[in-house]
PDB file of N, CA, C and O in Angstrom:
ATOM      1  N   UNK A   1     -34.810 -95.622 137.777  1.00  0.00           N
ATOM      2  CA  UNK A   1     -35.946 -96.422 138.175  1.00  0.00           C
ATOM      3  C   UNK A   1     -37.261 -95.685 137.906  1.00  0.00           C
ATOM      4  O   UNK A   1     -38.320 -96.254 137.639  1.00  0.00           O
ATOM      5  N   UNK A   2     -37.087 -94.339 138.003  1.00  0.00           N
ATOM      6  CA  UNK A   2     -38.386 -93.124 137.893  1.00  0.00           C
ATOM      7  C   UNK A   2     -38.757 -93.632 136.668  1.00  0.00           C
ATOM      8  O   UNK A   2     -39.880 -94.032 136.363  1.00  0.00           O
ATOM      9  N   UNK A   3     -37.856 -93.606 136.037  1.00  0.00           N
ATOM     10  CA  UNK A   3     -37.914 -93.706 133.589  1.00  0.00           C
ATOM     11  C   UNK A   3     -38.616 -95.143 133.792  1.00  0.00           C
ATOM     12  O   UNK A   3     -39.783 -95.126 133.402  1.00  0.00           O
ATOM     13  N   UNK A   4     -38.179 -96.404 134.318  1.00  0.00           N
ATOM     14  CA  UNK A   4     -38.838 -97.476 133.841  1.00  0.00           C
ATOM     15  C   UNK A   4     -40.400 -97.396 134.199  1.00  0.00           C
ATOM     16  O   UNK A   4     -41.254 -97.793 133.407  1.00  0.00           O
ATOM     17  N   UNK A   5     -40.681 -96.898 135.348  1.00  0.00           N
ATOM     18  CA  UNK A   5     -41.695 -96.897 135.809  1.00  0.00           C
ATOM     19  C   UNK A   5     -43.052 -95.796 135.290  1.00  0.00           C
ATOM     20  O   UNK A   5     -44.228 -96.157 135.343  1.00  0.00           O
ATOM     21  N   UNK A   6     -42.693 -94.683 134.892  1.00  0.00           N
ATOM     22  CA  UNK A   6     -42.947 -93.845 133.789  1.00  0.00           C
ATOM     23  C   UNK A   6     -43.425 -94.233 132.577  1.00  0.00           C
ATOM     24  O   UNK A   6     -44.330 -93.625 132.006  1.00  0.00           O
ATOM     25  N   UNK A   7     -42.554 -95.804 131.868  1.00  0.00           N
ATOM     26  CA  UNK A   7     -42.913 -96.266 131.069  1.00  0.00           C
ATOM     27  C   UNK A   7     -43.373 -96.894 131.147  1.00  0.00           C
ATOM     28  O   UNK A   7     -43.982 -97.017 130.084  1.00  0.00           O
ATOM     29  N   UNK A   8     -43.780 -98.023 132.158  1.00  0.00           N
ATOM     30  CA  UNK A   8     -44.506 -99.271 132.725  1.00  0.00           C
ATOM     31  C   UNK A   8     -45.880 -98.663 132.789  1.00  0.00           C
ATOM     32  O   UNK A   8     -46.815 -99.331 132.345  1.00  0.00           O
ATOM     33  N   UNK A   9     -46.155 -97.214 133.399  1.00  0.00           N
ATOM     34  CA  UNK A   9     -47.294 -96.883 133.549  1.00  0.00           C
ATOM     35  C   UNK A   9     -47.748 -96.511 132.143  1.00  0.00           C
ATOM     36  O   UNK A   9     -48.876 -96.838 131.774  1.00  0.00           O
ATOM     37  N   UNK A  10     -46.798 -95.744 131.222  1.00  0.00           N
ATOM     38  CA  UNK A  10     -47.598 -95.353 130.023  1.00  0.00           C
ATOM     39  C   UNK A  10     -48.458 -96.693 129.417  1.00  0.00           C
ATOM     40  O   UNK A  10     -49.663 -96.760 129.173  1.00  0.00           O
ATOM     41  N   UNK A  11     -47.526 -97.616 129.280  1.00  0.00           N
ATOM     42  CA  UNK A  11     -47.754 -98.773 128.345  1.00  0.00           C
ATOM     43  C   UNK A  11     -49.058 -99.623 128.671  1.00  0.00           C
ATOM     44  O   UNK A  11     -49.665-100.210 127.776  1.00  0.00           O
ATOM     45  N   UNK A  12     -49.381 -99.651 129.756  1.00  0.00           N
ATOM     46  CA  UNK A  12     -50.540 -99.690 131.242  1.00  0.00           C
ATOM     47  C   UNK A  12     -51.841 -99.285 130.721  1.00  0.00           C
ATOM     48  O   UNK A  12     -52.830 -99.955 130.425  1.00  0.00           O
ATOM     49  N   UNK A  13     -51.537 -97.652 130.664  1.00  0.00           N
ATOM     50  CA  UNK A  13     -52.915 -96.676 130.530  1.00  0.00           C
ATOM     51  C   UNK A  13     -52.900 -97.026 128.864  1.00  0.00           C
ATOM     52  O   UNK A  13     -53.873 -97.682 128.492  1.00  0.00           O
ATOM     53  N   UNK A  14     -52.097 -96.731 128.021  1.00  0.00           N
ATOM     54  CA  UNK A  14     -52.383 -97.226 126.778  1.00  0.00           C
ATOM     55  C   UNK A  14     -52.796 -98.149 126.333  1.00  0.00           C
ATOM     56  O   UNK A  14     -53.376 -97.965 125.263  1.00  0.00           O
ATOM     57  N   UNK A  15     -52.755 -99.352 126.768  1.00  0.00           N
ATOM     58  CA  UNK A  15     -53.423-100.815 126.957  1.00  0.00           C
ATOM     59  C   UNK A  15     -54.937-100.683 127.331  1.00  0.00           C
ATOM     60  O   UNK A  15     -55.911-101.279 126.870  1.00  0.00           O
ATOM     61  N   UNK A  16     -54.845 -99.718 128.311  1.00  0.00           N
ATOM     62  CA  UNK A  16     -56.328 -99.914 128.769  1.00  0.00           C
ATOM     63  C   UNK A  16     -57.542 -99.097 127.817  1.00  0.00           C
ATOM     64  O   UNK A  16     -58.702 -99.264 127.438  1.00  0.00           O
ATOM     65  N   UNK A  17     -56.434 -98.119 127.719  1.00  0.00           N
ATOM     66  CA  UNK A  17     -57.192 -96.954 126.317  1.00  0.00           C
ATOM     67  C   UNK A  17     -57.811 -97.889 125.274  1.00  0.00           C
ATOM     68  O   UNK A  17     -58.987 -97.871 124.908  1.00  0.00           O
ATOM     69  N   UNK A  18     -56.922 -98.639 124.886  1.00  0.00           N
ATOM     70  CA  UNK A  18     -57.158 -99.459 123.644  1.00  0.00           C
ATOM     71  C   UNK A  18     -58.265-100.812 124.246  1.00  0.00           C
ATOM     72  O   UNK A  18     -58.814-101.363 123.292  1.00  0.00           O
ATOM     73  N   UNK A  19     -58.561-101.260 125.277  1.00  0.00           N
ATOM     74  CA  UNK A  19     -59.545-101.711 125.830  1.00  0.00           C
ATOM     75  C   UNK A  19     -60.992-101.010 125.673  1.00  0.00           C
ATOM     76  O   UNK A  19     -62.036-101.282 125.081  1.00  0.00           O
ATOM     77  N   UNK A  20     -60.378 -99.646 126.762  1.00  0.00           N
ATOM     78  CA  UNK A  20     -61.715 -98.827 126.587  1.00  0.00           C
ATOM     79  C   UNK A  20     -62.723 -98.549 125.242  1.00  0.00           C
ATOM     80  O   UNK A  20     -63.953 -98.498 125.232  1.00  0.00           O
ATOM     81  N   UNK A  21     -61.861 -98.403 124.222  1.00  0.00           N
ATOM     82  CA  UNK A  21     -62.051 -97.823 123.031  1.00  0.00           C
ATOM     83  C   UNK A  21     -62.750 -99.179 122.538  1.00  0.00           C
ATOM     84  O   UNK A  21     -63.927 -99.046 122.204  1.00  0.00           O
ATOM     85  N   UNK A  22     -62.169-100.538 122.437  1.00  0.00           N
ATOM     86  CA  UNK A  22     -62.900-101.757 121.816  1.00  0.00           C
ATOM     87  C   UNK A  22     -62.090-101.630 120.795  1.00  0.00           C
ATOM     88  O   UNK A  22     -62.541-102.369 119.919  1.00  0.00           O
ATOM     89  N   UNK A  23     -61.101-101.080 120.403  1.00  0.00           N
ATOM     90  CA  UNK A  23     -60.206-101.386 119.284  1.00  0.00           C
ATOM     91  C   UNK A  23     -59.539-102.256 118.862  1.00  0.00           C
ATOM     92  O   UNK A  23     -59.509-102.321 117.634  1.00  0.00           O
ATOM     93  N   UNK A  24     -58.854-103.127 119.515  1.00  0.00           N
ATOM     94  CA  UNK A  24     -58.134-104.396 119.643  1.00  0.00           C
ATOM     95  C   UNK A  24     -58.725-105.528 119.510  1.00  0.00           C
ATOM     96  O   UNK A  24     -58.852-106.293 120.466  1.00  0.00           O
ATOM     97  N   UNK A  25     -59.183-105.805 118.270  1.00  0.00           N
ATOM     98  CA  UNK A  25     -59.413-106.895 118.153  1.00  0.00           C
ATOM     99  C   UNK A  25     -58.897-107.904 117.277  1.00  0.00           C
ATOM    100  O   UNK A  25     -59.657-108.745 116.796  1.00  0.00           O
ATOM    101  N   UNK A  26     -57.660-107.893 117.026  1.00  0.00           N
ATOM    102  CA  UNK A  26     -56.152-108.734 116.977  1.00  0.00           C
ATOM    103  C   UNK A  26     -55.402-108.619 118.487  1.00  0.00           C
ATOM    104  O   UNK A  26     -54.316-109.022 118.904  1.00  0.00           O
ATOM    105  N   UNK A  27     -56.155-108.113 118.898  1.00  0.00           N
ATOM    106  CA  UNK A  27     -54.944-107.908 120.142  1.00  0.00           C
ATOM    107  C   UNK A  27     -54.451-106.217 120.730  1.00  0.00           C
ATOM    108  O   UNK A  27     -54.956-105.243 120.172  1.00  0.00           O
ATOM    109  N   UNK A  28     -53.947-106.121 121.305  1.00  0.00           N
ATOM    110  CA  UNK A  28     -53.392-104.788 122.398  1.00  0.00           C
ATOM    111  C   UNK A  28     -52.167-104.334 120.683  1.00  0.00           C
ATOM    112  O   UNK A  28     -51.620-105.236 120.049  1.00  0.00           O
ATOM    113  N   UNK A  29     -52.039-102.992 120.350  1.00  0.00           N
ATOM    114  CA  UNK A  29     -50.635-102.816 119.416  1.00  0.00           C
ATOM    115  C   UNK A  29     -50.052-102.069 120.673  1.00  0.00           C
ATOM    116  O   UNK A  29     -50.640-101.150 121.243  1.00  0.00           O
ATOM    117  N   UNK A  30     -48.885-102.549 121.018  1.00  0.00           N
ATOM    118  CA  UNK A  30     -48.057-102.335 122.139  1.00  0.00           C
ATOM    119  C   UNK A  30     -46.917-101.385 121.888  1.00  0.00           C
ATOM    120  O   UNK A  30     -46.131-101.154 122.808  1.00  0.00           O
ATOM    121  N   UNK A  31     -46.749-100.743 120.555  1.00  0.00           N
ATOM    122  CA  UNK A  31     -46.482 -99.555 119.581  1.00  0.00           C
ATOM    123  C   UNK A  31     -47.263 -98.571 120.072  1.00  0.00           C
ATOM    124  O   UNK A  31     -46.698 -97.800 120.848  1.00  0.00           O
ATOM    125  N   UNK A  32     -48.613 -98.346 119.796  1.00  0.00           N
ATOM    126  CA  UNK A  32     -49.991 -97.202 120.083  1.00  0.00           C
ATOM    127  C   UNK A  32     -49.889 -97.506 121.227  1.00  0.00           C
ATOM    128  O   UNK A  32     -49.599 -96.509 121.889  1.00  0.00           O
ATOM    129  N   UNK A  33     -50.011 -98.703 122.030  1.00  0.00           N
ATOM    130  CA  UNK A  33     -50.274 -98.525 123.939  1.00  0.00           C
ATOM    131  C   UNK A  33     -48.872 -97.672 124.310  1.00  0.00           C
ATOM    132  O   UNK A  33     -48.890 -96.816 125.194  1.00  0.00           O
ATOM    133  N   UNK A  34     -47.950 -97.913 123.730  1.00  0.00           N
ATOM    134  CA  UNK A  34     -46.575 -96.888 124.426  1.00  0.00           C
ATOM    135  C   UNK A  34     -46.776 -95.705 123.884  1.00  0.00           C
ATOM    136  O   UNK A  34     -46.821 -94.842 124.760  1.00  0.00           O
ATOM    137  N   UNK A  35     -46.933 -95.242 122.694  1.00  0.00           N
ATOM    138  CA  UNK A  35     -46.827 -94.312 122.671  1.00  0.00           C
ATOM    139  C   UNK A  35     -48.005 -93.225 123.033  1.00  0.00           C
ATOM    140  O   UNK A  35     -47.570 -92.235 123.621  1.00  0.00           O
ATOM    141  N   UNK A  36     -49.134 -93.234 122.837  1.00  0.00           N
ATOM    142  CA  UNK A  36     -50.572 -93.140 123.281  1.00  0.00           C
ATOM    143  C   UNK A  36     -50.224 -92.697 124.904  1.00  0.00           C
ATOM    144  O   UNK A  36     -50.196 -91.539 125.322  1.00  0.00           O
ATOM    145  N   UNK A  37     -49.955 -94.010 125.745  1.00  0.00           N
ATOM    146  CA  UNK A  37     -50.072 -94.243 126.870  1.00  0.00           C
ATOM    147  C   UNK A  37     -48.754 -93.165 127.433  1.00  0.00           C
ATOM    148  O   UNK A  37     -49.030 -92.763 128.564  1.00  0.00           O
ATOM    149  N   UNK A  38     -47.580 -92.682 126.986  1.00  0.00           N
ATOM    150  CA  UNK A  38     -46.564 -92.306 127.621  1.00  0.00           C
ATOM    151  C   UNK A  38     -46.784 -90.488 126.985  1.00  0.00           C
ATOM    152  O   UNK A  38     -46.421 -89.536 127.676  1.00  0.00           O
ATOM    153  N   UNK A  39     -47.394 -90.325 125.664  1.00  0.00           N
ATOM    154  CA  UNK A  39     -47.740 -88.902 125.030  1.00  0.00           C
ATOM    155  C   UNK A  39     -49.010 -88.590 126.129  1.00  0.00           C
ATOM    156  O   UNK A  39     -48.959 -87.660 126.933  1.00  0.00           O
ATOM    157  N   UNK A  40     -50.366 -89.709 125.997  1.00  0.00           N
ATOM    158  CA  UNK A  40     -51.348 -89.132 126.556  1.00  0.00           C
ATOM    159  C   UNK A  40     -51.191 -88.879 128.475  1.00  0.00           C
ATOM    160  O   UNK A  40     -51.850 -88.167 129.232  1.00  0.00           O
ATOM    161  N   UNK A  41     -50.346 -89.560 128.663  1.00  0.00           N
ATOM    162  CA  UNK A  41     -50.011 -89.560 130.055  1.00  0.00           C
ATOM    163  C   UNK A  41     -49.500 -88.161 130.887  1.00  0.00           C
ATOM    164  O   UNK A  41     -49.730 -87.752 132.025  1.00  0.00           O
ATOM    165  N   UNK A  42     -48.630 -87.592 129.668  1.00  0.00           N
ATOM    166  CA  UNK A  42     -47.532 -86.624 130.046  1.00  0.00           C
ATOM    167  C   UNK A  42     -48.436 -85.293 129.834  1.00  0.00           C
ATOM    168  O   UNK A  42     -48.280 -84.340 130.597  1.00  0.00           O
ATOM    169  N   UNK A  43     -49.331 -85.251 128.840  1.00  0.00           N
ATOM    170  CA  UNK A  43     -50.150 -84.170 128.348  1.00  0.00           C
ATOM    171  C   UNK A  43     -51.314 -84.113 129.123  1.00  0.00           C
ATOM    172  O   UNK A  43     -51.495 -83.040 129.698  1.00  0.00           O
ATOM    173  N   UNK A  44     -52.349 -85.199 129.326  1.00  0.00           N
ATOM    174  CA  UNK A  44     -53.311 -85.035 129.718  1.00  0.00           C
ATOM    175  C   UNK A  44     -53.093 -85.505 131.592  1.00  0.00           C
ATOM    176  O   UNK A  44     -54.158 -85.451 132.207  1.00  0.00           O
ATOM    177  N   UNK A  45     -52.214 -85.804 132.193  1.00  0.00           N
ATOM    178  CA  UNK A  45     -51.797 -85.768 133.533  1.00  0.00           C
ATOM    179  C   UNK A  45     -51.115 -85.112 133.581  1.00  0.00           C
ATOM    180  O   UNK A  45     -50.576 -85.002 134.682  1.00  0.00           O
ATOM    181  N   UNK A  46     -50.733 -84.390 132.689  1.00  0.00           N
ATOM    182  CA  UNK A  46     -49.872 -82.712 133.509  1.00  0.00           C
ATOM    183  C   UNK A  46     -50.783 -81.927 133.340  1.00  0.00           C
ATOM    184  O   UNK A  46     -50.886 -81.086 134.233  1.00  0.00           O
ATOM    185  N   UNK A  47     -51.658 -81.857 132.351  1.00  0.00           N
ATOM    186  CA  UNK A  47     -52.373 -80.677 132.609  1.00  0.00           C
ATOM    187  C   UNK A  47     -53.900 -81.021 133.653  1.00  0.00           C
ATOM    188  O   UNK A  47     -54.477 -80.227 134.396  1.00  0.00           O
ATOM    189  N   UNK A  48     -54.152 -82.084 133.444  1.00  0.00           N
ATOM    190  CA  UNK A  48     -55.249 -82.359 134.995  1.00  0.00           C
ATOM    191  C   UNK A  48     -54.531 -81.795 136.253  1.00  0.00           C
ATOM    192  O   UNK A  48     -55.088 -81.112 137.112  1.00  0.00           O
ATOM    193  N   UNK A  49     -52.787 -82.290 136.257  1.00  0.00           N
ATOM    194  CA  UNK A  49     -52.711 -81.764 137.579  1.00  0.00           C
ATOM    195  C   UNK A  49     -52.598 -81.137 137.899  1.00  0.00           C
ATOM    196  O   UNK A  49     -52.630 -80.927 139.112  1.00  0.00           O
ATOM    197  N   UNK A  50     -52.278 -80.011 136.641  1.00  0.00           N
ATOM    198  CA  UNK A  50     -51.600 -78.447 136.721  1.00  0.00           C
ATOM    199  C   UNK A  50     -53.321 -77.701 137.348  1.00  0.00           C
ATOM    200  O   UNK A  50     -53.607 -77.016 138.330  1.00  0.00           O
ATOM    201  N   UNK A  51     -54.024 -78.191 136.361  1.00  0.00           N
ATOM    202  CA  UNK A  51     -55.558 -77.229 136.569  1.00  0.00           C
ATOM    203  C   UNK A  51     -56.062 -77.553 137.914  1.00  0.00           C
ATOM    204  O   UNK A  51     -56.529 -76.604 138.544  1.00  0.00           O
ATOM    205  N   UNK A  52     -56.056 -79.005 138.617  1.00  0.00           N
ATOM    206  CA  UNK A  52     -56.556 -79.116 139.952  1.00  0.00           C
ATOM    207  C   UNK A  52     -55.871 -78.947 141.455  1.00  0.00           C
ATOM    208  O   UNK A  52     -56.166 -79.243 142.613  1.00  0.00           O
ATOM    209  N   UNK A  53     -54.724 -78.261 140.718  1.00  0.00           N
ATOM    210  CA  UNK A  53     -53.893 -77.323 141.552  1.00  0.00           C
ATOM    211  C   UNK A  53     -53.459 -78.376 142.574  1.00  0.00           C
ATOM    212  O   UNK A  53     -53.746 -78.270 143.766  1.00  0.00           O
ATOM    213  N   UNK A  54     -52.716 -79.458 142.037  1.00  0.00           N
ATOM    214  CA  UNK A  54     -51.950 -81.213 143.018  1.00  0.00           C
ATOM    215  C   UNK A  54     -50.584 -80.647 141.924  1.00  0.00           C
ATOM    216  O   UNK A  54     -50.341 -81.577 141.156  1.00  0.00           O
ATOM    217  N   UNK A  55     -49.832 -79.666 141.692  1.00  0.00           N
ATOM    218  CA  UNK A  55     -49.387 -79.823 141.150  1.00  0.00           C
ATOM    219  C   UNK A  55     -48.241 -80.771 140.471  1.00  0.00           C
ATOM    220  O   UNK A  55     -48.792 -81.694 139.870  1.00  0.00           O
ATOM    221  N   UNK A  56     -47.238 -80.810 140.408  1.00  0.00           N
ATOM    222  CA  UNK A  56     -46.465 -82.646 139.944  1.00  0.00           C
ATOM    223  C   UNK A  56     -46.496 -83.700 140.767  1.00  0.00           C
ATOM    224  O   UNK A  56     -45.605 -84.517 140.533  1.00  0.00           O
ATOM    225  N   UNK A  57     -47.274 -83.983 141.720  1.00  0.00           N
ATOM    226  CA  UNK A  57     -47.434 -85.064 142.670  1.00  0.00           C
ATOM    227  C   UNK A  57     -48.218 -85.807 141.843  1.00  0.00           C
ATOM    228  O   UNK A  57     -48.715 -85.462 140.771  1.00  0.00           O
ATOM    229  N   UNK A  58     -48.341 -87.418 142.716  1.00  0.00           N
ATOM    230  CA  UNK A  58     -48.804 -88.469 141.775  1.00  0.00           C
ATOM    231  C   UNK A  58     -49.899 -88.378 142.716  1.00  0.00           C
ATOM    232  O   UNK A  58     -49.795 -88.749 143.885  1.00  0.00           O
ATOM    233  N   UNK A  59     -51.274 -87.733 142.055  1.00  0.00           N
ATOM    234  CA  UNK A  59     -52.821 -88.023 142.591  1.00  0.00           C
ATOM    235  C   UNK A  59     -53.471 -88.415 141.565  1.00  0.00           C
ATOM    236  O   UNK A  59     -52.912 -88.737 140.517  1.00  0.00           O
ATOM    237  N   UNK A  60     -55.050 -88.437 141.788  1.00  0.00           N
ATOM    238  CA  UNK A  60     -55.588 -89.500 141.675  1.00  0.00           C
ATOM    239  C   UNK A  60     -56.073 -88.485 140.118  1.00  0.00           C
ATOM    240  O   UNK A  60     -56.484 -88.897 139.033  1.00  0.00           O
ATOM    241  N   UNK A  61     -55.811 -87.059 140.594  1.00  0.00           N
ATOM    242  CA  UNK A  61     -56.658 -86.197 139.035  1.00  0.00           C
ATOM    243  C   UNK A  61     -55.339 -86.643 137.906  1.00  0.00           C
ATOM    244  O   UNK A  61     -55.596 -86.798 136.712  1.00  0.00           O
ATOM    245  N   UNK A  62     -54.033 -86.806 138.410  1.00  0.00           N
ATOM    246  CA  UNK A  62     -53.376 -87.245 137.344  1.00  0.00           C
ATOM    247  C   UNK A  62     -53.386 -88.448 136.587  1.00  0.00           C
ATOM    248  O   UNK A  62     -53.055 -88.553 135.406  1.00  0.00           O
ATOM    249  N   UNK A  63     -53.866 -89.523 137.488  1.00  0.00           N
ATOM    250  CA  UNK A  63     -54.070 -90.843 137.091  1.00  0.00           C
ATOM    251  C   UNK A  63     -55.479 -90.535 136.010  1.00  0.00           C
ATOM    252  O   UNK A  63     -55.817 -91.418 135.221  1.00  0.00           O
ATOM    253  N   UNK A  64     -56.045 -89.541 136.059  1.00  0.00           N
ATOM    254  CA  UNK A  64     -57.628 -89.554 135.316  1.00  0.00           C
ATOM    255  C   UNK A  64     -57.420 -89.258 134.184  1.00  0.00           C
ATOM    256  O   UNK A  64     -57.893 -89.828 133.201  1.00  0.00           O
ATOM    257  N   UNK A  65     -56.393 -87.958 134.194  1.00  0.00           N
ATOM    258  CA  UNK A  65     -55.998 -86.852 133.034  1.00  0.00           C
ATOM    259  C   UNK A  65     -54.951 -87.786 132.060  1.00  0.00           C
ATOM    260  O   UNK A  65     -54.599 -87.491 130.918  1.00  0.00           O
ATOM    261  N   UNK A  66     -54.525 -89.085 132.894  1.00  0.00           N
ATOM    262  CA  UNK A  66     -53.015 -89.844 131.984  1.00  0.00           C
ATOM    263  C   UNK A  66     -54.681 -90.765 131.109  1.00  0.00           C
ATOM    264  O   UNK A  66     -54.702 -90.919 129.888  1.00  0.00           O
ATOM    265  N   UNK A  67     -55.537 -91.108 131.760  1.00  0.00           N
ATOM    266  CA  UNK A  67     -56.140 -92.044 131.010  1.00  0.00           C
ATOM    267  C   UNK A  67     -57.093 -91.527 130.045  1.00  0.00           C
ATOM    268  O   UNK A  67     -57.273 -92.171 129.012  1.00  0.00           O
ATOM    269  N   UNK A  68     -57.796 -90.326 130.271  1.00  0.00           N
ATOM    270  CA  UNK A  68     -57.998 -89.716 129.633  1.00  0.00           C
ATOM    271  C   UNK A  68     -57.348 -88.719 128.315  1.00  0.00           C
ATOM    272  O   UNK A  68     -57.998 -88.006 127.550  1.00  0.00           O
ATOM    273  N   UNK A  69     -56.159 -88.895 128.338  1.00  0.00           N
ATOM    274  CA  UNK A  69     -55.191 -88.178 127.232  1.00  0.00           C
ATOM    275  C   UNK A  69     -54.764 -89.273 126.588  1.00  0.00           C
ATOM    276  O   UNK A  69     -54.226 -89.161 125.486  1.00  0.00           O
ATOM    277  N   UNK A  70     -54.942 -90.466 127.178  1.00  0.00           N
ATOM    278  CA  UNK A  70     -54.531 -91.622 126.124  1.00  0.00           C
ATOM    279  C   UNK A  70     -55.176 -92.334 125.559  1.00  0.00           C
ATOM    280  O   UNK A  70     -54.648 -93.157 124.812  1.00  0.00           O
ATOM    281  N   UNK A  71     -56.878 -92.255 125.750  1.00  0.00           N
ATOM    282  CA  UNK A  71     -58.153 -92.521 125.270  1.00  0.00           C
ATOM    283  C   UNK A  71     -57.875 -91.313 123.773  1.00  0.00           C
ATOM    284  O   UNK A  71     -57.819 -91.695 122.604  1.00  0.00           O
ATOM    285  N   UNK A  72     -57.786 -90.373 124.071  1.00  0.00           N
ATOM    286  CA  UNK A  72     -57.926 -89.000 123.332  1.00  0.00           C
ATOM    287  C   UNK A  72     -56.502 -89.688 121.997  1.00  0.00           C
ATOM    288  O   UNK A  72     -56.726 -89.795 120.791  1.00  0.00           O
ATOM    289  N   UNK A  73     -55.465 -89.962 122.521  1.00  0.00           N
ATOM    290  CA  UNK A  73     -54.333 -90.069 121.462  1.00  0.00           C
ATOM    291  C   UNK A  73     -55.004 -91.567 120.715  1.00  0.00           C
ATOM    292  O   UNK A  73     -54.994 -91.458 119.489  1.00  0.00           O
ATOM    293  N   UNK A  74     -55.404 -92.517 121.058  1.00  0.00           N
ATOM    294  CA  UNK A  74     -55.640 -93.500 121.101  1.00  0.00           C
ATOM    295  C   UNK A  74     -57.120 -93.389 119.831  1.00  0.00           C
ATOM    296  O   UNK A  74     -57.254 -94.002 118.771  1.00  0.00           O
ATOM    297  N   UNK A  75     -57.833 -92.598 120.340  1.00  0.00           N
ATOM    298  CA  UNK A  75     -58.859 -92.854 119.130  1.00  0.00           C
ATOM    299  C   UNK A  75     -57.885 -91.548 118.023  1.00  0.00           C
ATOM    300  O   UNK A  75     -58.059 -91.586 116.805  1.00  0.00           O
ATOM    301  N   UNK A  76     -57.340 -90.951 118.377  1.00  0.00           N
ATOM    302  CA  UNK A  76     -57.516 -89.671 117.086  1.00  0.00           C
ATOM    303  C   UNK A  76     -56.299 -90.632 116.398  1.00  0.00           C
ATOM    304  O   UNK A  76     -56.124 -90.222 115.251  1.00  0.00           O
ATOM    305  N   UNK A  77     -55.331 -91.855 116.726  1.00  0.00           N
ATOM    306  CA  UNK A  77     -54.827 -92.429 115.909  1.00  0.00           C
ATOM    307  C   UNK A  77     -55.494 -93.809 115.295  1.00  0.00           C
ATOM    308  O   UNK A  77     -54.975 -94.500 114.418  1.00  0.00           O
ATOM    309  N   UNK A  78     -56.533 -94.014 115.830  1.00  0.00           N
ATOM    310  CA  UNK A  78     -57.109 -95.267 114.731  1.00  0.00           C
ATOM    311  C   UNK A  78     -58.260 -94.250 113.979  1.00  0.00           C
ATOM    312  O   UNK A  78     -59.106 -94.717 113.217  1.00  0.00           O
ATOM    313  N   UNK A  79     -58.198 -93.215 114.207  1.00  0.00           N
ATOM    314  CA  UNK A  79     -59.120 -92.224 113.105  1.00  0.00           C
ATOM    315  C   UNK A  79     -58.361 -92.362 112.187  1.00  0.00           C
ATOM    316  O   UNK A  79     -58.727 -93.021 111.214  1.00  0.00           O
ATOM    317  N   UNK A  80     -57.033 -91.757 112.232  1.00  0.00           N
ATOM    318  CA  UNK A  80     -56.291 -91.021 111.175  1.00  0.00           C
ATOM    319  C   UNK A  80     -55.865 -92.489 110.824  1.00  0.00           C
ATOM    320  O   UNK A  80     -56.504 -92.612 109.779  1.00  0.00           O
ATOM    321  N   UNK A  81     -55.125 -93.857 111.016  1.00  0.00           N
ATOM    322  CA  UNK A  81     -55.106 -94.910 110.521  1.00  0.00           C
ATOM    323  C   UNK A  81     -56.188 -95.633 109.772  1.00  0.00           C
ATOM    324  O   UNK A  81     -55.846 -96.550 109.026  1.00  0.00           O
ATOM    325  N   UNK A  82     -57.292 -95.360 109.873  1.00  0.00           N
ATOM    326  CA  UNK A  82     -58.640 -95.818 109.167  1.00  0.00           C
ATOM    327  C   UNK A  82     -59.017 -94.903 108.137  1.00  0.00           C
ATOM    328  O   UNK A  82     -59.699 -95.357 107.218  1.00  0.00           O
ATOM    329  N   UNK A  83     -58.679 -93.626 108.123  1.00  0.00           N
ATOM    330  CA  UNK A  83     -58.841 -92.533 107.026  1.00  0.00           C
ATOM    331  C   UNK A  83     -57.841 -92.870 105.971  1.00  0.00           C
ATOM    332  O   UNK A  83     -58.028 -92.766 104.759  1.00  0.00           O
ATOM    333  N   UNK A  84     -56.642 -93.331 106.633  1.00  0.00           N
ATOM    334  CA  UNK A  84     -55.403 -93.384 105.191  1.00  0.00           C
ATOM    335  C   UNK A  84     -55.746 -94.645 104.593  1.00  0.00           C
ATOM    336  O   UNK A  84     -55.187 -94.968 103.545  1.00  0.00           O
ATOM    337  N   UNK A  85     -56.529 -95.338 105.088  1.00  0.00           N
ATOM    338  CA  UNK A  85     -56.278 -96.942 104.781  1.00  0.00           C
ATOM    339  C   UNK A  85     -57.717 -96.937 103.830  1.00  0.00           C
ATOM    340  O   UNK A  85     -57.699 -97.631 102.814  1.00  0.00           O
ATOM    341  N   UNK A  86     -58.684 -96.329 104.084  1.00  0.00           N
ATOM    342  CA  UNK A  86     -59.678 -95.811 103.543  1.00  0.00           C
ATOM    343  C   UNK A  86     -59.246 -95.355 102.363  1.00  0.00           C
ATOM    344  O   UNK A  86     -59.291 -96.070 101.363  1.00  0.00           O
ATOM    345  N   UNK A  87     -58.800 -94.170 102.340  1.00  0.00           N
ATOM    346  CA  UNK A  87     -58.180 -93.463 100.773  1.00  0.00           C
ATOM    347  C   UNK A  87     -57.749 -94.261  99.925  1.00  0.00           C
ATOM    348  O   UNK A  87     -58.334 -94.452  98.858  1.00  0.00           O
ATOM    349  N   UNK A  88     -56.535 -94.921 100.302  1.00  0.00           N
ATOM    350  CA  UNK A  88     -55.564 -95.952  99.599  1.00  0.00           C
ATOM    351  C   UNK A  88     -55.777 -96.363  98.469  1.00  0.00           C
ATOM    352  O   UNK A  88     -54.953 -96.373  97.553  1.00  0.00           O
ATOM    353  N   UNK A  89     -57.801 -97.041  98.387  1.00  0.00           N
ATOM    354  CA  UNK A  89     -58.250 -97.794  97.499  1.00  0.00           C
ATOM    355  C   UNK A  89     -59.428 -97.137  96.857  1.00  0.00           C
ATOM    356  O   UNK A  89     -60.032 -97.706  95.947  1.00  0.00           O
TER     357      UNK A  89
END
């Protein structure tokens, strides 16, 4: 139940990343919101919580550090998707 919910939240913060950002405009890619949302979650809410010393408990610096690491995965992959697509031609 921990795993679904783990993923419910990645897919969540990645959604919103892709909000924040203004990227979506076909729509949410629910591909980048999972993966974004479940990479930036694990990286940037473990290490918010590790540094504000809450260590693996669910607080509020982890909820910041998951949305903030998935803002971060979230643009550096429509960079690198807009650079290749750029080249191409």
């Amino acid at each position: 139940m921990l795993i679904i919910g783990i993923i419910l939240f990645g897919i969540l913060i990645g959604a919103g990343a892709q909000l924040i950002l203004g990227k979506s405009t076909s729509g949410i890619d629910w591909t980048v919101a999972f993966a974004a949302g479940v990479g930036g979650s694990f990286v940037g809410g473990l290490l918010i919580s590790l540094l504000a010393g809450d260590g693996l408990h669910f607080r509020p610096s982890g909820i910041i550090g998951s949305i903030v690491g998935a803002i971060i995965v979230t643009a550096a992959w429509f960079w690198w998707k807009g650079r290749s697509s750029s080249s191409v031609g």
